[in-house]
FIRORO-698537 format. One record per residue (C-alpha): residue number from 0; x negated, y, z negated. Coordinates in steps of 0.001 Angstrom, whole numbers, plus 500000, padded with zeros to 6 digits. Each point is the difference from the previous one (the first is absolute). Example, Ala and Ser with C-alpha at 12.3 -4.5 7.8 and 13.67 -1.06 7.14 Angstrom:
! FIRORO-698537
PT  ronu      xx      yy      zz
PT     0  487700  495500  492200
PT     1  498630  503440  500660
***
This chain:
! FIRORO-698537
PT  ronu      xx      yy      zz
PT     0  105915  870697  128523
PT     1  500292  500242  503549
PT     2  503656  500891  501638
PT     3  502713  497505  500816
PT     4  500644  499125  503032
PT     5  504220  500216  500684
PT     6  501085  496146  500386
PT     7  500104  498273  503778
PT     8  502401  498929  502366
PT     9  498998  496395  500476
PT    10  502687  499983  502757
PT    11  498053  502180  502548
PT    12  496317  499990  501497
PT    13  497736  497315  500818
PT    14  500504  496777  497742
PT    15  496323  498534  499806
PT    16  498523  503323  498739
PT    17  502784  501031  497879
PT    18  500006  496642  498100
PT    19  496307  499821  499890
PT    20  500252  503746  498492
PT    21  502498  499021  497927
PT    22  498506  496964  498723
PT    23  496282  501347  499298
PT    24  501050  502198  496678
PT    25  502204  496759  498574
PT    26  496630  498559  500213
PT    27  498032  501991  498212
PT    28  502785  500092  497203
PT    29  499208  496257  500056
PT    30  496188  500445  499479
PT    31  500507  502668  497881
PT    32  502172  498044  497117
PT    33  497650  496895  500416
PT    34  496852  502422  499061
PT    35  502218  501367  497191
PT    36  500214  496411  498882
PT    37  496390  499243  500088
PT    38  499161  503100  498649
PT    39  502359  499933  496740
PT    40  498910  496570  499583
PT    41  496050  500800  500430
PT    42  501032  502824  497101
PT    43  501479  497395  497520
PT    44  497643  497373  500586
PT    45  497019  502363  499764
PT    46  500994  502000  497188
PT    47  501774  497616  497743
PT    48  499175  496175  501066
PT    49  501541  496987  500878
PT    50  502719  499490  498100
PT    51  501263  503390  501338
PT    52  499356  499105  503278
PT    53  502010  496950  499546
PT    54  502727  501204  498399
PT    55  500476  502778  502512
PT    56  500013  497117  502253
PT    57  503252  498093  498463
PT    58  501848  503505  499206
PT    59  499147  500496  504268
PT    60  501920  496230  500922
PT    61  503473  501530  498076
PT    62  499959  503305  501939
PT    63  499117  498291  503453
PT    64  503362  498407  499906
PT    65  501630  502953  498490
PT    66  498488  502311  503398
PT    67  500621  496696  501968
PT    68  503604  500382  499457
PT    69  500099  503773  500134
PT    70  498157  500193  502750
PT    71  502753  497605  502222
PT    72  502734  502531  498957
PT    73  497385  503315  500514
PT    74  500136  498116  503903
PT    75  503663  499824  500310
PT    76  500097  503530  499477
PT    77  497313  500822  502259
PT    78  502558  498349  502710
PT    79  502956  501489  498890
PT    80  498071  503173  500183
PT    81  498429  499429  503189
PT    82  503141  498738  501872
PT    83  502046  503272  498832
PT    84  497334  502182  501337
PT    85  499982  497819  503391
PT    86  503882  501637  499653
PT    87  498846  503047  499433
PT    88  502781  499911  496581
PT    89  498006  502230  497570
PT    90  502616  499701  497829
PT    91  499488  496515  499688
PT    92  496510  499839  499888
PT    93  500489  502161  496564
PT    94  502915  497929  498780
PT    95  497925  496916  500171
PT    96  496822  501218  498381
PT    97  502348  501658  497232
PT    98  501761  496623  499258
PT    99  496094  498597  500037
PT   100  498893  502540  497976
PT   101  502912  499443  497400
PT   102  499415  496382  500186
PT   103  495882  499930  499828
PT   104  500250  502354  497101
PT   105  502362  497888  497744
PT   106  498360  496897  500920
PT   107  496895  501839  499149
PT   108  501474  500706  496581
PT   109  501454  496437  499077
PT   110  496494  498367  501216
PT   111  498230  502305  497230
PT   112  502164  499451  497456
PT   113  500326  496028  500783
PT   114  496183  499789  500430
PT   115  499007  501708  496698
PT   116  502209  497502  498106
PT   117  499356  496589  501742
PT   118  496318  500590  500895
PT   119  498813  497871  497387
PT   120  502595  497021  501547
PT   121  498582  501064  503275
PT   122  496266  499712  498377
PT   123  500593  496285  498577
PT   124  501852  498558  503381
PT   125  497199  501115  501750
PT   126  497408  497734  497417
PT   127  498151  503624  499535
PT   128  496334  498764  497858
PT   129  500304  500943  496192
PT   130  496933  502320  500809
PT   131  501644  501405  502692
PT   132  504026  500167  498554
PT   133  499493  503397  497588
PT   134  498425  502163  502913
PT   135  502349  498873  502267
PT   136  503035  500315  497964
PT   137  498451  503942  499499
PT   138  499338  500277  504094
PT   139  503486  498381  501219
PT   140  502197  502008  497245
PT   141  498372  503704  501277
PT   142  499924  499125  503604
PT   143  503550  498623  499391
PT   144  501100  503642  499060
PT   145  498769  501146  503101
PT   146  502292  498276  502229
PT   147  502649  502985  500640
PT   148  496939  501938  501994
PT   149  498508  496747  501047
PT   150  503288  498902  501575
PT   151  500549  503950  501418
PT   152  496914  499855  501664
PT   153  500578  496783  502050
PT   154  503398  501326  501002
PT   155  498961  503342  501049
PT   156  497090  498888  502567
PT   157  502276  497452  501199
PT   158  502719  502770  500888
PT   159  497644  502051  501484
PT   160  498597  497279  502459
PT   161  503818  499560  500787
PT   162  500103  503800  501356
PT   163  497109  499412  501609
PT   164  496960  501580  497763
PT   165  497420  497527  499389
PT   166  497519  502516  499239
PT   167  501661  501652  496718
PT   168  499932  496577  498188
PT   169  495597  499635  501067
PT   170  499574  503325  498327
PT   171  502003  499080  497077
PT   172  498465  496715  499382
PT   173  496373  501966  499827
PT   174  501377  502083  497372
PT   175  500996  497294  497940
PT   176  496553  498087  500974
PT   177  498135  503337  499242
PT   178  502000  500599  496537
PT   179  500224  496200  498969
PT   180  495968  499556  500422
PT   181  499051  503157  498709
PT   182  501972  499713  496724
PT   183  500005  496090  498968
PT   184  496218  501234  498508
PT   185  501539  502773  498457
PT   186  502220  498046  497823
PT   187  498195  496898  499502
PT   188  496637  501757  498616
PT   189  501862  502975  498801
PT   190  497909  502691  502181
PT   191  500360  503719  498574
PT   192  503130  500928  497577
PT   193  501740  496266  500707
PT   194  499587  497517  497585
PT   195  498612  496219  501192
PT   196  503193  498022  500470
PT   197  498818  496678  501528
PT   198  502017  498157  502496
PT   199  502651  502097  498898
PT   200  498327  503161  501670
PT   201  499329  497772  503293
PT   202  504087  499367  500134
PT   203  500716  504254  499022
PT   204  497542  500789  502851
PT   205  502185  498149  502110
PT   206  503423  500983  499321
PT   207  498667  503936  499922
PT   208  498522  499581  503147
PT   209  503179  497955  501304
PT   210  502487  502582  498425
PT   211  497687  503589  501063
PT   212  499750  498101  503555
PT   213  503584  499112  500286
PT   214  500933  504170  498685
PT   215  497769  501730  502848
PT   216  501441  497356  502857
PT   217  503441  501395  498886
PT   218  498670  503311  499621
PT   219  498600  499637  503689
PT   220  503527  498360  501323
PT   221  501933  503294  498776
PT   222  497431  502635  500841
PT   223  500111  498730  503711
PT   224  503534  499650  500156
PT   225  499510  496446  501055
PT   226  502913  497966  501191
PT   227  500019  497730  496712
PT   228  500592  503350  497842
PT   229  503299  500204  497778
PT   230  501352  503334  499341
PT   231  502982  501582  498459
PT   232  502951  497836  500559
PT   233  497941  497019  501460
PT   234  499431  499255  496690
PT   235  502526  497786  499079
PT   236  498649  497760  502622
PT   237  497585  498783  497149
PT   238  503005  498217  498328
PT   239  499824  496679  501616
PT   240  502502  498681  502419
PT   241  500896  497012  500966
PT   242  499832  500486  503896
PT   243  496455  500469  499511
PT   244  498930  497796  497367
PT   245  501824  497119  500824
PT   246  497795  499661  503536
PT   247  496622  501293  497828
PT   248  500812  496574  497483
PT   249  500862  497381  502470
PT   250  497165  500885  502792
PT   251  497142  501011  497766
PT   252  500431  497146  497919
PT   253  498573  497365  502262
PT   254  497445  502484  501128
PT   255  498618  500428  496648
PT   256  500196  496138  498918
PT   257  498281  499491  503521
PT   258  496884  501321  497843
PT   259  500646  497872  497087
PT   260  500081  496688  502212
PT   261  496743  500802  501028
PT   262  498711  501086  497439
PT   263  501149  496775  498116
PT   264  498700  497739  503449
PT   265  496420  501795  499300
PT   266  500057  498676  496408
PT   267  501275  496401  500988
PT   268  497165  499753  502134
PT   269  497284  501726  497724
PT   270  500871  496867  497542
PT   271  499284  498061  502848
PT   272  496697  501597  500960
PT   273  499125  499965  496583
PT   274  499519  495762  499969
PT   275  497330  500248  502707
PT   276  497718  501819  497267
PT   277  498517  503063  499286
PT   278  498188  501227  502987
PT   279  502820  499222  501954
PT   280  502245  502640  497702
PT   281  497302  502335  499937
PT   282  499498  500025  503644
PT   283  503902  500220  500620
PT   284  500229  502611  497239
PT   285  497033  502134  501979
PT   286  501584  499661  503169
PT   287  503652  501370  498669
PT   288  498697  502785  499526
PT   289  498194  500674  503580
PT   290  503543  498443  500996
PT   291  502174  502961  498253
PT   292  498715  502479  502276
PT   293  500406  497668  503296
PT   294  503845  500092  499262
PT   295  500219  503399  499394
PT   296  500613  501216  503872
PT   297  502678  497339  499965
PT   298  502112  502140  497237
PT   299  499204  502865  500693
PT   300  500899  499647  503667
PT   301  503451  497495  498886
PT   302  501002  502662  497620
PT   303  499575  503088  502941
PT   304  501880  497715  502566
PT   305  502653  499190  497549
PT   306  500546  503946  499689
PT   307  499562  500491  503737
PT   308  502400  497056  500880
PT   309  502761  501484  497408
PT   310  499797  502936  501616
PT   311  500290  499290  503219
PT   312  502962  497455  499515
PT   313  501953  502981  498050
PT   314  499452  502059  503276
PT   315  501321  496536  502060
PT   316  496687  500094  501793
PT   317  500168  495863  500077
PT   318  497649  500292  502966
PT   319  497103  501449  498309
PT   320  499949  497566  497245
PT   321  498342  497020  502021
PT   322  497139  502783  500689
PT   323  499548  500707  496319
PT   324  499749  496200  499101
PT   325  497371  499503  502997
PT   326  497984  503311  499004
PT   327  499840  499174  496667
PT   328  498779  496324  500453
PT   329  497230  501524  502513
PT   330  498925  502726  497482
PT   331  500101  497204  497031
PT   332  497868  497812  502343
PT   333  498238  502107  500823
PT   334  499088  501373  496296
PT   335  499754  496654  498453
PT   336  497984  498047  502402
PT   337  497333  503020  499525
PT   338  500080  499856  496431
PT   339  498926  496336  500013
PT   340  497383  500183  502630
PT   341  498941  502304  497328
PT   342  499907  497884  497518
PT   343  498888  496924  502220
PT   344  496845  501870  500984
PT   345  498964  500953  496760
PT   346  501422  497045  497757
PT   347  496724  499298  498790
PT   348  499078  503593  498438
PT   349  503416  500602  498555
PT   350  500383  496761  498336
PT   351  497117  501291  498052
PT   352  501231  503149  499063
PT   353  502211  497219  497630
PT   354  497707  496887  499634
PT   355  496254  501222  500337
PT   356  498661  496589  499108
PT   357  501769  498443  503017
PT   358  500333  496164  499405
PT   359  502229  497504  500933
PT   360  503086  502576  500039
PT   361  498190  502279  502793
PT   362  500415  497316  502335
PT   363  503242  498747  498675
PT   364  501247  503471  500861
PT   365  498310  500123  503533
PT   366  501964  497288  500781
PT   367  503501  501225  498626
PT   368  499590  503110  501726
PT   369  499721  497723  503164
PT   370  502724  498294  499871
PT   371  502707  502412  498509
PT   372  498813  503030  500702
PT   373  502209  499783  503504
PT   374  502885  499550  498359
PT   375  500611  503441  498702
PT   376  500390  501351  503323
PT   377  502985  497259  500571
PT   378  501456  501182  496565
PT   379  499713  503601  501639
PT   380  502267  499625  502721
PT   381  501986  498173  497995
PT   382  500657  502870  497652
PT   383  500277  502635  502842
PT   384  502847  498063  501308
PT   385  501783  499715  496940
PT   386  499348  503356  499088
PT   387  501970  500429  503224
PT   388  503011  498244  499472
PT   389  500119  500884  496779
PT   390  500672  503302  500822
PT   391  503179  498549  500997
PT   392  501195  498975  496787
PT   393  499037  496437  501287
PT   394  498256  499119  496313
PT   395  501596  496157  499936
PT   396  498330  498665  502634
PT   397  496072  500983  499379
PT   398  500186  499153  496151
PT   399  501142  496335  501036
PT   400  497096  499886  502783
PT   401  497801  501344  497547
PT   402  500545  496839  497096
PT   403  499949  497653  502744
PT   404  496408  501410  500927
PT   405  498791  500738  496990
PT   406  501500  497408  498076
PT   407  501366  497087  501716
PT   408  497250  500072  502460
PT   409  497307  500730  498152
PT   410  500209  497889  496756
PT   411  501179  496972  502152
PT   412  496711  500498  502265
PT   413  498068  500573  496904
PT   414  501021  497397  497442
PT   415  500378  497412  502755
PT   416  497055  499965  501461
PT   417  497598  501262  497006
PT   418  499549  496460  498837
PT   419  498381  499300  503464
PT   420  498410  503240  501550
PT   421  499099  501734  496560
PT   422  499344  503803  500016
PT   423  500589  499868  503614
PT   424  503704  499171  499691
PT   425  500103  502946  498042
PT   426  499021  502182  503028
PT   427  502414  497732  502288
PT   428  502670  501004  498103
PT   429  499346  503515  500015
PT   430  499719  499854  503996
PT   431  503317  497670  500086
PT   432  501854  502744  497983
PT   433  498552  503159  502287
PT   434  501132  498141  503064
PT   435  503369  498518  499238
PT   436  500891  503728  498581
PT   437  498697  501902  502759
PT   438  501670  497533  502665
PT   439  503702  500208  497913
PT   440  499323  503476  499930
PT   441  499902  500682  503401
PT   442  502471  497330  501003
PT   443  502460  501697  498080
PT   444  499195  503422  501381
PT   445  500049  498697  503701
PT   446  503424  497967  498761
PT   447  501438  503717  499588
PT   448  502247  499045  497426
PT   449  499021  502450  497475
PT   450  501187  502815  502234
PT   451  503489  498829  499109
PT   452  499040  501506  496224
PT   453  501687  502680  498128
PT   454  497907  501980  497623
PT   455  502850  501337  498690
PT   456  503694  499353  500571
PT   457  501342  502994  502554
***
């Protein structure tokens, strides 16, 4: 595996071309753990049908909001990690992924024992199909016990973006891509000395690859001394404190239900795609997925300004931060405008890479693609800016813009106007929801008020 590179000062150099540096590896983390997803899935499905696939599918809603809410604290330690390093206080930077550590690793620990015992409540809220409910229950329970390394892992990348190291994480996340793929047929069929376990071996290939992943990133963070490392009697720093958890709670909680609002918004509004009929959900369904990849420049570049902007606001480089926010909407522009003049231009071909018989849906999707495809680059530069402030500690403010765009907004726009316009309220209201969040979002960050924010009490 190639050599790490020692972790940046986000403080110094050019902005544009360190963020865009920065950024590009956080992308291809993105693209990396979507293949994963399509692979393991192409696995199941292939090897041992439908009612694998779908109940890999259910067991995959419960750990979204479990990584949802992980990943909102695995953020607020990425800024409490990047604003100590803008101070250049080491010692800090260690105490705070200690506490993190501590706190990740028994929250790892509760989540496996609580998910082995209520998965079958978790199963039944979730209406899981009778066909479906006993590979499930088998899939959710395993993966369940993986969530010490699972949880680990997040953490870990996160810190290491906060030091300024983007790149460690991208190799890390192909070794777990590499292992994950290369061992789900393993265990499923049983290949060589290892006996056929099912959808149990899909969920064992996972957590090994999650847990040997997780063991060489912390191999690599002490064999290059890197500034995350705990030795001797920086140990006890992994005994949680409250200086340092208290801020990880109450600002990565919104962050991480930010996710679950949307995620619950998308669902809301599949119901209400679903009544116009089943090319309509086909042809939405279709273009989701060419969708997922126009929105990832907008994290990956959010999550590399967030680090930058903590940084530089540690080092009281205020001055530098309205240059980070502009870069990084220009790069996100940039990225995601290109990506759907991709997909604009050749709409036709990839829509039948998923519907070769074209139809009515073809055309249905044409048209979606038309009129909401735009909207995505309004939704980027409204997460670059939040990813800005942010990295203030100024969490309050975006969640509340976010559930007035993406549910106030939208559902009013939506359900009002449905009865009247049809599908194409549907699209209105996703347009109505980009622009009302992007415009709060930058009226707040012009408004400067978030600069008044205290990540932590000092």
């Amino acid at each position: 595996m190639a050599q790490l590179p020692r972790q940046h000062d986000l403080t110094q150099g050019p902005v544009a071309k360190t963020l865009l540096l920065f950024a590009l590896p956080s992308l291809g983390v993105n693209i990396l753990q979507s293949a994963n997803g399509s692979v393991n899935a192409v696995f199941v499905g292939q090897f041992l049908g439908e009612r694998a696939l779908a109940a890999t599918a259910n067991a995959n809603m419960t750990l979204f909001l479990m990584y949802s809410t992980m990943f909102g604290f695995a953020m607020a330690t990425t800024i409490l990690i990047g604003q100590a390093m803008g101070r250049r206080d080491i010692a800090d930077v260690r105490r705070t992924i200690g506490a993190a550590c501590g706190l990740f690793g028994a929250l790892g620990v509760v989540t496996a024992l609580l998910g082995w015992f209520f998965a079958p409540n978790i199963l039944h809220i979730l209406a899981t199909p009778k066909d479906a409910f006993p590979l499930a229950l088998t899939y959710l329970r395993i993966i369940f016990l993986g969530m010490p390394f699972a949880f680990m892992g997040v953490l870990l990348t996160s810190a290491l973006r906060g030091v300024g190291d983007a790149v460690s994480p991208l190799w890390n996340t192909l070794l777990n891509v590499v292992l994950d793929a290369g061992l789900n047929p393993v265990f499923i069929l049983g290949l060589g000395p290892v006996p056929a376990m099912g959808i149990a071996g899909s969920a064992l290939a996972s957590i090994l690859a999650t847990a040997i992943s997780v063991a060489v990133l912390v191999w690599q963070i002490y064999s290059k001394d890197l500034t995350i490392r705990l030795r001797g009697p920086e140990l006890r720093f992994l005994v949680p404190d409250a200086a340092h958890v208290r801020p990880i709670f109450a600002k990565g909680l919104p962050m991480g239900l930010s996710m679950i609002v949307m995620s619950l918004s998308s669902l809301v509004m599949i119901g209400l795609i679903n009544r116009e009929g089943v090319d309509t959900a086909a042809a939405f369904g279709v273009m989701n997925q060419l969708w997922s990849y126009v929105q990832m420049p907008a994290v990956a570049v959010g999550s590399a300004a967030s680090a930058m902007a903590a940084q530089n606001i540690g080092a009281g480089n205020w001055s530098r931060l309205n240059r980070v926010a502009w870069a990084g909407i220009g790069i996100n522009l940039a990225m995601t405008a290109a990506l759907l003049g991709v997909i604009s231009l050749f709409i036709h071909p990839l829509l039948a890479l998923f519907m070769p018989g074209g139809g009515g849906a073809t055309s249905i999707a044409v048209h979606m693609n038309f009129v909401v495809g735009w909207t995505f680059v309004l939704m980027g530069v409204s997460m670059v800016v939040s990813s800005v402030v942010r990295a203030n500690g100024a969490v309050i403010v975006p969640f509340i813009i976010l559930v007035l765009s993406a549910i106030v907004m939208r559902f009013a726009v939506g359900f009002s106007l449905h009865p009247y316009w049809g599908a194409d309220a549907i699209w209105a209201a996703f347009g109505s929801s980009a622009v009302t969040s992007m415009l709060c979002s930058v009226g707040y960050y012009v408004q400067g008020g978030w600069r008044k924010s205290k990540m932590v009490a000092r």
